[in-house]
Residue frames as a rotation matrix with the C-alpha (Angstrom) as fourth column:
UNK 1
-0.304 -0.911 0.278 10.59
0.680 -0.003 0.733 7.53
-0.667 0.412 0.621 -6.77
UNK 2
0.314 0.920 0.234 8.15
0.949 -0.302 -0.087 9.39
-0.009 0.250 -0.968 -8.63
UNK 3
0.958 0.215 -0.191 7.84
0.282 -0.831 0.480 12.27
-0.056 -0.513 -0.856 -6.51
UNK 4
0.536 -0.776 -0.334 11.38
0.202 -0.266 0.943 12.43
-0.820 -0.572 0.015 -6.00
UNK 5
-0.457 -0.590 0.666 12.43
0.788 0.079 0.611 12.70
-0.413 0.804 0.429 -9.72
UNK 6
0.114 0.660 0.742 9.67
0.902 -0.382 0.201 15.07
0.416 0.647 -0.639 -10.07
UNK 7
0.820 0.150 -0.552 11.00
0.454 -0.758 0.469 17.58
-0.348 -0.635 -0.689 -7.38
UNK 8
-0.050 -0.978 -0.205 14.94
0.150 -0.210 0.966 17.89
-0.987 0.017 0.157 -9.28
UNK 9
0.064 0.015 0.998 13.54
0.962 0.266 -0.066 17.89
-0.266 0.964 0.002 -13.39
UNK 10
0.973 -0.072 -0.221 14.18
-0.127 -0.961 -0.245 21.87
-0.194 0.266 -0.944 -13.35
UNK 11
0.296 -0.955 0.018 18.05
-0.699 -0.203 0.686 20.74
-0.652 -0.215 -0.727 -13.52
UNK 12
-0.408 -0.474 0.781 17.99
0.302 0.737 0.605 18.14
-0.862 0.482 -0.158 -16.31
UNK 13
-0.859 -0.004 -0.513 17.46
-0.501 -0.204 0.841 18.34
-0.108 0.979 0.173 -20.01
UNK 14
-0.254 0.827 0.502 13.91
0.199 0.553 -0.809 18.02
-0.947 -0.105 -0.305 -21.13
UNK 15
-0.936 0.263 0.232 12.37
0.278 0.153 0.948 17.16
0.214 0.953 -0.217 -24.92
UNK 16
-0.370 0.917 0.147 8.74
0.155 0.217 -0.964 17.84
-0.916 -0.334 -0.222 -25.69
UNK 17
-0.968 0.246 0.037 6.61
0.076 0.151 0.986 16.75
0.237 0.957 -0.165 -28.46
UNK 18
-0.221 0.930 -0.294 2.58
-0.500 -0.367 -0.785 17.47
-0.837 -0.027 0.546 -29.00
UNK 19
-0.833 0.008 0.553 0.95
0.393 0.711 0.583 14.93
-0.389 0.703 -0.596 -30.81
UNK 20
-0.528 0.698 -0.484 -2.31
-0.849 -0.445 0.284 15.44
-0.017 0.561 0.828 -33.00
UNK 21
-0.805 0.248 0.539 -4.95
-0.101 0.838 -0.536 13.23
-0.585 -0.486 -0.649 -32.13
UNK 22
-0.753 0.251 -0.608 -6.93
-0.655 -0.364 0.662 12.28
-0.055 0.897 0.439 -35.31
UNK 23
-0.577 0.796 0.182 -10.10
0.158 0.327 -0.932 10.46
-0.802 -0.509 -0.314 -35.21
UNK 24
0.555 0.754 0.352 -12.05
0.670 -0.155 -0.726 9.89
-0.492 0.639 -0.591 -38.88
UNK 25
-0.175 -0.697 0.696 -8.99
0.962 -0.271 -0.030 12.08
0.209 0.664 0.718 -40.23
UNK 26
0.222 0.074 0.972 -9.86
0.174 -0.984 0.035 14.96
0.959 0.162 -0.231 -38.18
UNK 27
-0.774 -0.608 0.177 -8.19
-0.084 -0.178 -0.980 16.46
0.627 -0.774 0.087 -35.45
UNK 28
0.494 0.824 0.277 -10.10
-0.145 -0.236 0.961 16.09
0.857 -0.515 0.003 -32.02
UNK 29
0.941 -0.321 0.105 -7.30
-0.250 -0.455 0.855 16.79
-0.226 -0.831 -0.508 -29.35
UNK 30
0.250 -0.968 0.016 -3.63
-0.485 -0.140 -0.863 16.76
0.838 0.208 -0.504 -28.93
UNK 31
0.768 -0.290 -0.571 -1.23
0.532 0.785 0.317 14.72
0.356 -0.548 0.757 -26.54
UNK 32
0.727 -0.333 0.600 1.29
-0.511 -0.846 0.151 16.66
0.458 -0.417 -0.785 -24.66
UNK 33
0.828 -0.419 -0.374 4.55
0.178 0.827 -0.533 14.50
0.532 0.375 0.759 -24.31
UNK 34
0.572 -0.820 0.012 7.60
-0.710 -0.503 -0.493 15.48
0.410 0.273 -0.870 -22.19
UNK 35
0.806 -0.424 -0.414 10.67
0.269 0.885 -0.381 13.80
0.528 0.195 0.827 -21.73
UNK 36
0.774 -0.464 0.431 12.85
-0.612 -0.721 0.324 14.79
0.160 -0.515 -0.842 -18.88
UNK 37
0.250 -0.868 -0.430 16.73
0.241 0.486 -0.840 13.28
0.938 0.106 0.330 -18.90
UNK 38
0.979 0.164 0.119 17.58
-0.103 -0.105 0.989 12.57
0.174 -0.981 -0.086 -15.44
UNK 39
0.243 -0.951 -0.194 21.58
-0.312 0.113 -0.943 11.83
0.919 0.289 -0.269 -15.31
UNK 40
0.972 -0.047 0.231 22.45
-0.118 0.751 0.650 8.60
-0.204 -0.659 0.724 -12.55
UNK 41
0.133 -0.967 0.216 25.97
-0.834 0.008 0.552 7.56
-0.535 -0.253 -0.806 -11.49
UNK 42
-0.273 -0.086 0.958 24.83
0.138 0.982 0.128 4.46
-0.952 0.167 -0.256 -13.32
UNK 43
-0.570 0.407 0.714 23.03
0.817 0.369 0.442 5.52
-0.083 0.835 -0.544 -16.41
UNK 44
-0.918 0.338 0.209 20.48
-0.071 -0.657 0.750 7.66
0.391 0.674 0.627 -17.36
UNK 45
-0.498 0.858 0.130 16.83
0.623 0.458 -0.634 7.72
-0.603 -0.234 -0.762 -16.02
UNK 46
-0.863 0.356 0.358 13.68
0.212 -0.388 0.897 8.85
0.458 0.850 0.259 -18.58
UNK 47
-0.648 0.722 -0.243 10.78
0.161 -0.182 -0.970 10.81
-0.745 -0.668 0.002 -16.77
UNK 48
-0.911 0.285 0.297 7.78
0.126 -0.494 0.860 11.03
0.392 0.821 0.414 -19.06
UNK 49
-0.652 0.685 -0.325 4.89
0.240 -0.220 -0.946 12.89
-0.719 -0.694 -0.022 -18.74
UNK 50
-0.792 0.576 0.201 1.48
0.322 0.116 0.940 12.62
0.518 0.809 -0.277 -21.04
UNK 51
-0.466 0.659 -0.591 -1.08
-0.244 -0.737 -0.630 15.44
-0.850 -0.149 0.505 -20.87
UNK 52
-0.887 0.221 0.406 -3.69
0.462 0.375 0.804 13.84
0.025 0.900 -0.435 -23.00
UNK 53
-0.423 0.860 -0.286 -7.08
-0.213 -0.401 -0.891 16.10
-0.881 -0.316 0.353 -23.72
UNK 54
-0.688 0.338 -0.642 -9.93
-0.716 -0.457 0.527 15.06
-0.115 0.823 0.557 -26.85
UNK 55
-0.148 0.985 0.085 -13.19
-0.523 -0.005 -0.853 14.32
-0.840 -0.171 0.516 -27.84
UNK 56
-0.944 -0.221 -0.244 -13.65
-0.328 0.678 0.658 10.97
0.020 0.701 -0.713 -29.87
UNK 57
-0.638 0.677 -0.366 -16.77
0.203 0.607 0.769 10.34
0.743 0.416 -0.525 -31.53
UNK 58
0.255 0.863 0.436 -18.59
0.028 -0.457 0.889 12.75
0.967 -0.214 -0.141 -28.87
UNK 59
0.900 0.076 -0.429 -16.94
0.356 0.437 0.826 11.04
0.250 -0.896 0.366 -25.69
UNK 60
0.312 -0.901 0.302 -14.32
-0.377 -0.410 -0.831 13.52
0.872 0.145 -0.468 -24.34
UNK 61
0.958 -0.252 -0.137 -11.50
0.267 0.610 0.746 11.97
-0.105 -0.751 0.652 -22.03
UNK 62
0.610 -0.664 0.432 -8.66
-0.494 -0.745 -0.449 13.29
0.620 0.060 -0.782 -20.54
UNK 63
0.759 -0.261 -0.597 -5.41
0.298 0.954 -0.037 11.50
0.579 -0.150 0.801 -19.63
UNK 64
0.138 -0.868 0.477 -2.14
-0.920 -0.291 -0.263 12.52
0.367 -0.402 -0.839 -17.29
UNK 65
0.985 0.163 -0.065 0.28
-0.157 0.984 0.087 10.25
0.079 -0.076 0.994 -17.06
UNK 66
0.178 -0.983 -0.045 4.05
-0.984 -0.179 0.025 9.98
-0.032 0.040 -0.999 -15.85
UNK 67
0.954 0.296 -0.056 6.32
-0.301 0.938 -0.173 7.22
0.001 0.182 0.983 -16.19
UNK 68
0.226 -0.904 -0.364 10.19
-0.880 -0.349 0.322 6.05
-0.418 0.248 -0.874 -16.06
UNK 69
0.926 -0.377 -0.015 12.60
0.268 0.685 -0.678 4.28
0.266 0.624 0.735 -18.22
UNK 70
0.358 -0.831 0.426 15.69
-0.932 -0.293 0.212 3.59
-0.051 -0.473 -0.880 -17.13
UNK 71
-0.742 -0.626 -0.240 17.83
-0.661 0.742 0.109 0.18
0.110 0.239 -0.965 -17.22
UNK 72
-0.878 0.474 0.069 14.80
0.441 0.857 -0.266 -1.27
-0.186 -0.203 -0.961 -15.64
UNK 73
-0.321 0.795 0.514 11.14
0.194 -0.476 0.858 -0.45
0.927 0.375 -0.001 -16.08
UNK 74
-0.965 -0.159 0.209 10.04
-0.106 -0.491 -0.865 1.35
0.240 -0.857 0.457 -12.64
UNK 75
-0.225 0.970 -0.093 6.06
0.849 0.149 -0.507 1.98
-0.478 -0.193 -0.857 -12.85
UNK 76
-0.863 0.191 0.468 3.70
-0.040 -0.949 0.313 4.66
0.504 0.252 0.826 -13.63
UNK 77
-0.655 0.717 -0.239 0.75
0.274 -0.069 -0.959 6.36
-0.704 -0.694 -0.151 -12.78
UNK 78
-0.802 0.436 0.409 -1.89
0.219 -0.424 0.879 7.04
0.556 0.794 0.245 -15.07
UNK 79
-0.421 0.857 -0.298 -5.52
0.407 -0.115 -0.906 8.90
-0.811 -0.502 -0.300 -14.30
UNK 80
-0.889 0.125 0.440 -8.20
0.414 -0.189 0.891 9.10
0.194 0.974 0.116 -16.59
UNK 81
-0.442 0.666 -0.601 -11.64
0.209 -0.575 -0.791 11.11
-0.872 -0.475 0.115 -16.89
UNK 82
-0.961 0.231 0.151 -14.58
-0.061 -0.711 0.700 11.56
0.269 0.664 0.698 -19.01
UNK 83
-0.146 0.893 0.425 -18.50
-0.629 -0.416 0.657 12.29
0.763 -0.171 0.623 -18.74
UNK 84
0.399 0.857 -0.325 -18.90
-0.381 0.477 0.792 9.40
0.834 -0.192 0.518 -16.62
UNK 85
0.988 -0.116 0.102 -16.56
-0.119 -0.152 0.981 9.48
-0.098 -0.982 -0.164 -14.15
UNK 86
0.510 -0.848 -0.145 -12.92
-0.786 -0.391 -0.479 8.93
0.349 0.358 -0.866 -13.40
UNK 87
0.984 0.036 0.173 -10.26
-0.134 0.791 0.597 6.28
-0.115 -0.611 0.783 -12.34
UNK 88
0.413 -0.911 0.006 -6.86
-0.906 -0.412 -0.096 5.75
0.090 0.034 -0.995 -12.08
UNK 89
0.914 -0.180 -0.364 -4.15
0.156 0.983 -0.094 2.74
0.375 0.029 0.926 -12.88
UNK 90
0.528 -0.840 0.125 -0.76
-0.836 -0.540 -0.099 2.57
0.151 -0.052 -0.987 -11.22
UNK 91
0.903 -0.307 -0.300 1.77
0.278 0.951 -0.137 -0.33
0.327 0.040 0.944 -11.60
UNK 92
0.160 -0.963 0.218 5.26
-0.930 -0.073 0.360 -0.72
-0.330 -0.261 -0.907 -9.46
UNK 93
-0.071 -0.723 -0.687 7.75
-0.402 0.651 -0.644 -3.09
0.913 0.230 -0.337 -10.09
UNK 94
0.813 0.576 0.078 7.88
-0.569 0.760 0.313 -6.53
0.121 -0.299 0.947 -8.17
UNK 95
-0.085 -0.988 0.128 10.16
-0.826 0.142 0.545 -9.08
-0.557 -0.059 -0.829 -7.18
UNK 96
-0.474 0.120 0.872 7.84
0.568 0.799 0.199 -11.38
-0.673 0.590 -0.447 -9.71
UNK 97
-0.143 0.099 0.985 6.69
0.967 -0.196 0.160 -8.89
0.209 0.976 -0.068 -12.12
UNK 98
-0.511 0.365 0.778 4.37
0.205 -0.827 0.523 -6.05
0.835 0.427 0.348 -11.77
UNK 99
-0.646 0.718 -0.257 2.18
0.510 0.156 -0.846 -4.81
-0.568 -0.678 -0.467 -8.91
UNK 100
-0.644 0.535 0.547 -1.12
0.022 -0.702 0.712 -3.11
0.765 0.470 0.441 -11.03
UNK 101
-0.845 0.368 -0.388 -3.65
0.269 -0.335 -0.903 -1.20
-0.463 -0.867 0.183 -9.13
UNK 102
-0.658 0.613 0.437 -6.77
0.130 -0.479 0.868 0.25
0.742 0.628 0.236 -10.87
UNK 103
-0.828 0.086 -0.554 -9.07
0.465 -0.445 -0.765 2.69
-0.312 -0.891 0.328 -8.73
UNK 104
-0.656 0.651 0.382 -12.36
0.081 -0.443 0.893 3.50
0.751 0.616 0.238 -9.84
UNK 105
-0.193 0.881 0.432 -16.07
-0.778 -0.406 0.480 4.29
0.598 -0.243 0.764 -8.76
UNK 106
0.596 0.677 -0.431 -17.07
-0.523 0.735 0.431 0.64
0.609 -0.031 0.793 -8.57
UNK 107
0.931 -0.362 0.045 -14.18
0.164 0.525 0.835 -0.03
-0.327 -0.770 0.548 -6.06
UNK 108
0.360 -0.923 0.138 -10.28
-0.797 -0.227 0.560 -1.10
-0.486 -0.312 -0.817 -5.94
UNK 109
0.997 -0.073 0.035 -8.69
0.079 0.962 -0.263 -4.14
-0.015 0.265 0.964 -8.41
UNK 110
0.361 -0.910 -0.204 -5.33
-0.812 -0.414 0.410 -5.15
-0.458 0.018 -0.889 -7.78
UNK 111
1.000 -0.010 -0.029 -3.19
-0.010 0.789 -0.614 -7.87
0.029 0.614 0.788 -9.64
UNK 112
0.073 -0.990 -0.120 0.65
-0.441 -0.140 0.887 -8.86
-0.895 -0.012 -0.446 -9.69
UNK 113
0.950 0.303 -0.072 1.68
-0.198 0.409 -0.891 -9.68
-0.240 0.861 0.449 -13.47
UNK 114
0.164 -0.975 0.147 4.49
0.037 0.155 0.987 -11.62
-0.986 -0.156 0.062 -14.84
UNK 115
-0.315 -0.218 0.924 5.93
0.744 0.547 0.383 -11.25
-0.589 0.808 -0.010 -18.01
UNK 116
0.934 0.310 -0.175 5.03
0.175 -0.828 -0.532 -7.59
-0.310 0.466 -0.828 -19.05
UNK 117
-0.390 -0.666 0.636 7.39
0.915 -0.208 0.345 -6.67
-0.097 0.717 0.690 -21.79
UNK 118
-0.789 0.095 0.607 5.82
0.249 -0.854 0.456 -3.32
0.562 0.511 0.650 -22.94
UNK 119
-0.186 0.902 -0.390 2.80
0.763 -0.118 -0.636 -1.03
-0.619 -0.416 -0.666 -21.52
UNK 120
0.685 0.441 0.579 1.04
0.727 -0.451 -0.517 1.65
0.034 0.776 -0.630 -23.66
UNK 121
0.990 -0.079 -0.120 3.04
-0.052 -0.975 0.215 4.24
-0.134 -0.207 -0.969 -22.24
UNK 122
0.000 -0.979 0.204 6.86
-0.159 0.202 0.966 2.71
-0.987 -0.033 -0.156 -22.54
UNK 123
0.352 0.410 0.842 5.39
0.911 0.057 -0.408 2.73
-0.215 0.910 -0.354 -26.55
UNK 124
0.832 0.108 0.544 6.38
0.313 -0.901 -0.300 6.49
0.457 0.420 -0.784 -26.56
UNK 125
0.870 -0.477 -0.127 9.62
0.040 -0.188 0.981 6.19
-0.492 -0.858 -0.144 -24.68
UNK 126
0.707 -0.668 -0.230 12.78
-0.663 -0.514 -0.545 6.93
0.246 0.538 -0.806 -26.94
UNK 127
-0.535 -0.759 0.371 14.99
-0.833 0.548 -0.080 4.52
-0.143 -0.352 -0.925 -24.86
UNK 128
-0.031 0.345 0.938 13.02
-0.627 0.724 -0.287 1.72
-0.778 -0.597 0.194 -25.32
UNK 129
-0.813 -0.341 -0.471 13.79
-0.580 0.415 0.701 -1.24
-0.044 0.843 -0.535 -27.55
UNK 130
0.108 0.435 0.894 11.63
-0.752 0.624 -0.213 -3.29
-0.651 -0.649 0.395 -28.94
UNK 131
-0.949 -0.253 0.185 12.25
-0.165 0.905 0.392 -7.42
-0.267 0.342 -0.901 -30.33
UNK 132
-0.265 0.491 -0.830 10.15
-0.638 0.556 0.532 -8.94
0.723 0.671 0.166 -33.16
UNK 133
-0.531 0.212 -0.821 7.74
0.112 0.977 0.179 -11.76
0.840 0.003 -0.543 -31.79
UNK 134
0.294 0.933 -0.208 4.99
0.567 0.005 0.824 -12.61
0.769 -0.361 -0.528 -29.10
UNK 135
-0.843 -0.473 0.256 4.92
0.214 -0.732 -0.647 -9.99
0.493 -0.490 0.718 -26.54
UNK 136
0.007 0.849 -0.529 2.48
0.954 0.153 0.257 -9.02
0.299 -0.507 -0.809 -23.57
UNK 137
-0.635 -0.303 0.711 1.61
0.160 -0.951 -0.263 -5.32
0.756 -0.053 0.653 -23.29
UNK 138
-0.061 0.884 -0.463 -0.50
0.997 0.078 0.017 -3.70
0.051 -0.461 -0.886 -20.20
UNK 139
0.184 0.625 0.759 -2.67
0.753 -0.586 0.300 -0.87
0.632 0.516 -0.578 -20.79
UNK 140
-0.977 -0.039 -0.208 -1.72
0.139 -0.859 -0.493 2.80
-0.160 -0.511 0.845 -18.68
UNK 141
-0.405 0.910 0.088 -5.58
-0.841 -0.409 0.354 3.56
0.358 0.069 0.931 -19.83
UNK 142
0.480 0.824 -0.300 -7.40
-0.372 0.501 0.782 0.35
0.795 -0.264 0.547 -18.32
UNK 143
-0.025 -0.623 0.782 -5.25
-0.908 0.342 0.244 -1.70
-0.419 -0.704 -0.574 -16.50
UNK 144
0.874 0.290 0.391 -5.86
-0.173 0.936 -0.307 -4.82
-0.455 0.200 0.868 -19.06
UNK 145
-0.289 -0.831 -0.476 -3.09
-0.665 -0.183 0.724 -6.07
-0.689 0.526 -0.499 -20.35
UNK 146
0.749 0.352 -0.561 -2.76
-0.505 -0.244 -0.828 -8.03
-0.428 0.904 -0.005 -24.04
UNK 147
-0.363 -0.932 0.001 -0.29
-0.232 0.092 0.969 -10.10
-0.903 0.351 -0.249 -25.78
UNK 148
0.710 0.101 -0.697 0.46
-0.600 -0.433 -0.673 -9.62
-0.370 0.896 -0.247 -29.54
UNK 149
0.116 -0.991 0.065 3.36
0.963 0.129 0.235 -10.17
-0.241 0.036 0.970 -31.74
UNK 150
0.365 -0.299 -0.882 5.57
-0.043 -0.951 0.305 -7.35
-0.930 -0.074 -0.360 -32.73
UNK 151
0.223 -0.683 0.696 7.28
0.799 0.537 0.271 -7.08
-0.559 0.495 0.665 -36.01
UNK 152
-0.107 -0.483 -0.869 9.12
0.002 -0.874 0.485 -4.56
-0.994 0.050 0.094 -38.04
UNK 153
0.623 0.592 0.512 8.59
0.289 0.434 -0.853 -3.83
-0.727 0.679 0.099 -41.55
UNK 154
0.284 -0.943 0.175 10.96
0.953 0.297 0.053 -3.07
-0.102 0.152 0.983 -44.07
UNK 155
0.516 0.245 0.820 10.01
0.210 -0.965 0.156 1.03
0.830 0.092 -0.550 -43.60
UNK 156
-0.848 -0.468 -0.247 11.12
0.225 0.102 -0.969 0.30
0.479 -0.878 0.019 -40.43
UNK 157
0.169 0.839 0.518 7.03
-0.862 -0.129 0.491 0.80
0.478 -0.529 0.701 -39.04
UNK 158
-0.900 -0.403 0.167 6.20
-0.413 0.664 -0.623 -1.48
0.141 -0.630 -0.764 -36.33
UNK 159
-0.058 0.962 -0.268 3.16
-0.542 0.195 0.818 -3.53
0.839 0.193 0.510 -36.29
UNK 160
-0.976 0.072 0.205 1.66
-0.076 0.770 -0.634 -5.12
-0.204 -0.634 -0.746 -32.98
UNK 161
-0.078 0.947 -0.312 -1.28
-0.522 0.228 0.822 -7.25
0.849 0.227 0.477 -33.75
UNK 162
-0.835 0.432 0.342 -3.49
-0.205 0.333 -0.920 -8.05
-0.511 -0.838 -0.189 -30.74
UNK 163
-0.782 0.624 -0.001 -6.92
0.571 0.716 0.402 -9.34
0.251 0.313 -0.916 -30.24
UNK 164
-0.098 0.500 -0.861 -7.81
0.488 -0.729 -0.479 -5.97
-0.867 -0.467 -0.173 -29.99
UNK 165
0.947 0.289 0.141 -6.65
0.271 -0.480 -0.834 -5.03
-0.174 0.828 -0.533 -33.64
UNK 166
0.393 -0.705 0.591 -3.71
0.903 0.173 -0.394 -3.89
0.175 0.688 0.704 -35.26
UNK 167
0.551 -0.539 -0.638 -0.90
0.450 -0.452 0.770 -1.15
-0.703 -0.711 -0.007 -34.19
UNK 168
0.379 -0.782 0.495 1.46
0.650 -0.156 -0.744 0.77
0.659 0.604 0.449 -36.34
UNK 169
0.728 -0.325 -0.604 4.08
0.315 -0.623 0.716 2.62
-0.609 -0.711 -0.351 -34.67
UNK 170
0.670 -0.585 0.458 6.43
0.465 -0.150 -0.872 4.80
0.579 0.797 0.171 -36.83
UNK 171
0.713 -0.266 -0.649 9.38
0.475 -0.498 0.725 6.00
-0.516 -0.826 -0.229 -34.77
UNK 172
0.959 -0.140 -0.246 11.96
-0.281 -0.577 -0.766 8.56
-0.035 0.804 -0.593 -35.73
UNK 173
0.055 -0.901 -0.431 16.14
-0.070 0.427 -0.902 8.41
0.996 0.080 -0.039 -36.27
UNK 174
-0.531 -0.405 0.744 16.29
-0.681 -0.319 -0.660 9.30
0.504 -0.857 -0.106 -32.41
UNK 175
-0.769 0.425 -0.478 13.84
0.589 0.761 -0.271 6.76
0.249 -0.490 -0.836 -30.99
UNK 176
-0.812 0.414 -0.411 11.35
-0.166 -0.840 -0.516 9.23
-0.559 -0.351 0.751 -30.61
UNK 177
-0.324 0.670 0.668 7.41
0.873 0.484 -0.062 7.77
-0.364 0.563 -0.742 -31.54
UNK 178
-0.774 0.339 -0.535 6.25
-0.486 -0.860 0.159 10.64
-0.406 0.383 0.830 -34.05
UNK 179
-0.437 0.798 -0.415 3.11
-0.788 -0.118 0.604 8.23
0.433 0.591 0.680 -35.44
UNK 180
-0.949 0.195 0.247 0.54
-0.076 0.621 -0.780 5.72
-0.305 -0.759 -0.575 -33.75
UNK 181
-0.059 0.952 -0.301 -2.36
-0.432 0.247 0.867 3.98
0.900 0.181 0.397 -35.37
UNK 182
-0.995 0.080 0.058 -3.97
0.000 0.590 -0.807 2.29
-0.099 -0.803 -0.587 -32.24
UNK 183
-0.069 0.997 -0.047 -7.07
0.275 0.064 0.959 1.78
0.959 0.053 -0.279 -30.27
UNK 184
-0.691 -0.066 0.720 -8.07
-0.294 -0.884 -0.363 4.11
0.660 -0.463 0.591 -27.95
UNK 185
-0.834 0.552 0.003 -10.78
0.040 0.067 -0.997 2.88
-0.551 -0.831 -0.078 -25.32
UNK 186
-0.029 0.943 0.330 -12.80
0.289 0.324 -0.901 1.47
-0.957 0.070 -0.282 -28.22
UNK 187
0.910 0.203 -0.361 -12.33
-0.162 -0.628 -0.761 3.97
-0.381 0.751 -0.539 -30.84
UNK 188
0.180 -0.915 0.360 -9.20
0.984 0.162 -0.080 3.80
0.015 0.369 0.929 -33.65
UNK 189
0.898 -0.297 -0.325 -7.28
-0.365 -0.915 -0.172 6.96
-0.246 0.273 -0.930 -33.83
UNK 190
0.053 -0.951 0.306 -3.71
0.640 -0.203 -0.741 7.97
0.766 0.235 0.598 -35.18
UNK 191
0.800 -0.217 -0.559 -1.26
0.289 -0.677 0.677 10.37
-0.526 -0.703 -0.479 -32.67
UNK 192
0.562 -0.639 0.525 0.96
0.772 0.178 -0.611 11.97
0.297 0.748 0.593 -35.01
UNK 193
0.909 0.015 -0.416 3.69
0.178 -0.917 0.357 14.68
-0.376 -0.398 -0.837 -33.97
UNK 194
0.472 -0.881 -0.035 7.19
-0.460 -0.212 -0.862 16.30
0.752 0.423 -0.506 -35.20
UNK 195
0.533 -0.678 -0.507 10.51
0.683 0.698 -0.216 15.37
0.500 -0.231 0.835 -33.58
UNK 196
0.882 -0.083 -0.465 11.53
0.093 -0.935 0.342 17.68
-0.463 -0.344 -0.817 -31.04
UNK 197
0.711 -0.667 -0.223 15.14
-0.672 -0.551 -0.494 19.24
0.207 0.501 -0.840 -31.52
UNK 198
0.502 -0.306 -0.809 18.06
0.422 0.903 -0.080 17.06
0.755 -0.301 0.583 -30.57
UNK 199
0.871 0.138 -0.471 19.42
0.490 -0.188 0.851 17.39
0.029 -0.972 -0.231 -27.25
UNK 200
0.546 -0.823 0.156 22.40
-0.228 -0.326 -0.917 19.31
0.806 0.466 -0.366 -26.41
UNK 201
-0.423 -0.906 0.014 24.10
-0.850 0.391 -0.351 17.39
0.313 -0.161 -0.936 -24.15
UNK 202
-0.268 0.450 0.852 23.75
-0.419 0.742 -0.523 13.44
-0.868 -0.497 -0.010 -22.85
UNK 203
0.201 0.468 -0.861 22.24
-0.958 0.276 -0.074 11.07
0.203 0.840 0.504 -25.10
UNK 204
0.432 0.159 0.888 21.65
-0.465 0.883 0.069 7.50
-0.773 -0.442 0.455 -25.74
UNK 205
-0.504 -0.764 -0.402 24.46
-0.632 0.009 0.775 5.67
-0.589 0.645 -0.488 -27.92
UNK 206
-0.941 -0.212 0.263 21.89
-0.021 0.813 0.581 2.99
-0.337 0.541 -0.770 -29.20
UNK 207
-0.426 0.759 -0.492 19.25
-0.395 -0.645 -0.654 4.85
-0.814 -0.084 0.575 -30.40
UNK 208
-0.394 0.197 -0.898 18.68
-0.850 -0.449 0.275 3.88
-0.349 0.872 0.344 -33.83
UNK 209
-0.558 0.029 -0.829 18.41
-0.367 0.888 0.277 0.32
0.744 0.459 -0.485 -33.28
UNK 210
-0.094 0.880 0.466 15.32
-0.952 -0.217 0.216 -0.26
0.291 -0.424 0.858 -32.13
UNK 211
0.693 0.149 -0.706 15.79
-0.294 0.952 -0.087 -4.30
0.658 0.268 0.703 -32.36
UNK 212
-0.369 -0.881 0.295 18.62
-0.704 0.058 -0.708 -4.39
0.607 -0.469 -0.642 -29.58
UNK 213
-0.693 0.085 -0.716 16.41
0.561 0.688 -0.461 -5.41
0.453 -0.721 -0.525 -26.71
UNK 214
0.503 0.848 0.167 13.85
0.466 -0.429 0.774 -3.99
0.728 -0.312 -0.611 -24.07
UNK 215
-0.686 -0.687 -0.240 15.69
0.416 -0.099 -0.904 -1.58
0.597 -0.720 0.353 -21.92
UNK 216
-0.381 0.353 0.854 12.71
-0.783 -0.615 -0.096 0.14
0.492 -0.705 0.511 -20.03
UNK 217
0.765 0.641 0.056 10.77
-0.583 0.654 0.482 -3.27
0.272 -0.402 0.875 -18.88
């Protein structure tokens, strides 16, 4: 489904945003973000693609990564790469949850998960809602997955606290993530970026309320 959404995205409306990847309060690479509107007899599908390139604390690693959102959460692919080699995670949808792959040097691990609510990458999707309280995320950079809670604050930041550390997510009026404290394969950074323009045609009527429900998972 992929492939096939990826051969027709010259004919739909596409967003892009370029984050700033900050590390110790200094830049040390940038995220590449786009958002292609697909337009379904049913709805709407969200292609996103993440072009991720910077050097953290010496260890550069580079990320490409597509994904959809759409009434239901679909899969993605994600491939990563630095000094020491490369590997790749990809998760489809299931008729009990998830299927996750993860492809590296040291071999092949697969896994079917139930109960994924959120993955790193449906974090930067505009259409996605997300609900206050305990919540299981799986990683697009490892394949591990995590469960937190979520909650909103009265800024309207989001906080997920794992047993990995603390999240902030700051998103804008459009659903559109423009900040991201996190953890990065060890290391904290921030991904901060502007709001692209708004779209000129299409849209999503329940944008601002982030607290509706999960529509990509």
């Amino acid at each position: 489904m992929l492939l096939a959404l990826l051969a027709t995205v010259h004919a739909n409306e596409v967003q892009s945003i370029r984050y700033d990847i900050l590390f110790n309060g200094e830049i040390v690479g940038h995220r590449d973000l786009t958002i292609t509107y697909v337009p379904e007899a049913d709805g709407e599908v969200r292609l996103l693609e993440s072009r991720t390139d910077a050097t953290i604390a010496g260890l550069a690693l580079r990320q490409h990564a597509t994904t959809l959102g759409s009434r239901r959460f679909e899969g993605f692919a994600s491939s990563m790469e630095d000094q020491d080699g490369s590997w790749e995670v990809q998760a489809v949808r299931s008729p009990t949850g998830l299927d996750v792959r993860t492809t590296s040097a040291t071999g092949v691990h697969e896994q079917s998960l139930a109960n994924v609510e959120l993955t790193t990458l449906s974090l930067m999707d505009p259409g996605v809602r997300l609900t206050p309280g305990h919540t299981r995320v799986l990683s697009a950079e490892t394949g591990d997955t995590t469960v937190g809670t979520l909650e909103q604050l009265d800024d309207g930041t989001w906080t997920l606290v794992t047993d990995e550390g603390t999240h902030q997510l700051r998103y804008g009026p459009d659903g559109h993530l423009l900040e991201w404290n996190t953890t990065w394969l060890g290391h904290q950074v921030v991904l901060r970026g502007d709001a692209p323009p708004p779209r000129t045609w299409g849209g999503m009527s329940e944008i601002p309320d982030r607290t509706v429900g999960e529509e990509a998972l």
